[in-house]
N, C-alpha and C positions, 0 to 999 in steps of 0.2 A: 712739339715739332717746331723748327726754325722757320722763320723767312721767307728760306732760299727753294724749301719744298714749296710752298703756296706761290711763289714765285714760280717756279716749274710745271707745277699742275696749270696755271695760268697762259702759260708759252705752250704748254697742249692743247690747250683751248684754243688757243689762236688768238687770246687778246691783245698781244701786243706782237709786232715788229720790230724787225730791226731797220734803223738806218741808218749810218753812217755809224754802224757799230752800236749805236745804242739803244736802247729796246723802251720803244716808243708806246704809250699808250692808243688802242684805234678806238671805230666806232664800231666794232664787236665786241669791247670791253665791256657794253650792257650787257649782252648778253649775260657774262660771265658775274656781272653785279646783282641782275635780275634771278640768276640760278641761286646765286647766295645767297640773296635776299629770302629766296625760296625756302631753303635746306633752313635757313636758321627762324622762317615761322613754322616749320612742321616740328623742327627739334622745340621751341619754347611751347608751342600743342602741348608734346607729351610729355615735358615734364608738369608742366599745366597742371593736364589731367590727373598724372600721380600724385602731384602734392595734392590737389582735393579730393583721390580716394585717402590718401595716408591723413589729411583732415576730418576728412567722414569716418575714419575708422577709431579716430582718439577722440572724436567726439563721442561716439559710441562706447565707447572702452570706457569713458569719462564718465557717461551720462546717470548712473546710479538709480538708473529706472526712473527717473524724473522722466513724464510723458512729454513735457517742452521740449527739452533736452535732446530726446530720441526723434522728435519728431524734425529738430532742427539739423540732425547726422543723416536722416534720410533723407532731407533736402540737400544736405551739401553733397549727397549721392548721388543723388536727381539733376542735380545741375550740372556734376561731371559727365554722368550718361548722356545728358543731353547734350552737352560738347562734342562730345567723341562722337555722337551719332552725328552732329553738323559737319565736324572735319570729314566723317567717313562717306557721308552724304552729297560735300564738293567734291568729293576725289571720283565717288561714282558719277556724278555731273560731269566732270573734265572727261570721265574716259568713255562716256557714253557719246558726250560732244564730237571728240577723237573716231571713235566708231564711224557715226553716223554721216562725219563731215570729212572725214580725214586730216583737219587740224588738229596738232598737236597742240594744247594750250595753254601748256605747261612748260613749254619749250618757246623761248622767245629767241627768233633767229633776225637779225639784220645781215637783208641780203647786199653785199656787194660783190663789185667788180672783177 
């Protein structure tokens, strides 16, 4: 995609204005840094994750019965599970937080005027 889309999705957001015809950065602009900041730790998460299942599984494929070997594929399995279960673990955090508080806290809003 170009640009001029990420530029547009951005003018929906509200990050910038216009004045005097030209489209000014504001300070809702975090917001819109903060949400992307957001999207591109959950996207680098799961690919994360999949490169140390697709690691864990050619170590295994690899391991030729060597009991080292296997025992080191089931660690680098253990250690993606335990990832995934920490992401999956703040996200129930954030939305039990959400629940309980009615803050959204996932959502970074600066209020103006």
């Amino acid at each position: 995609m170009n640009n001029s889309f990420y530029l547009a999705q951005a003018w929906k957001q509200g990050c910038y204005e216009t004045v005097d015809g030209v489209k000014v950065a504001t300070l809702k602009g975090f917001e819109c840094v903060f949400a992307n900041i957001l999207n591109v730790i959950v996207r680098l998460a799961g690919i994360a994750l999949f490169v140390m299942l697709l690691i864990g599984a050619i170590k295994l494929m690899t391991a030729g019965g060597d009991p080292k070997k296997i025992q080191s594929a089931q660690q680098t399995f253990t250690y993606a599970i335990f990832g995934l279960a920490i992401i999956v673990g703040s996200w129930f955090v954030f939305l039990l937080i959400k629940t309980f508080t009615g803050i959204d806290v996932l959502k970074f809003t600066i209020f103006t005027q």
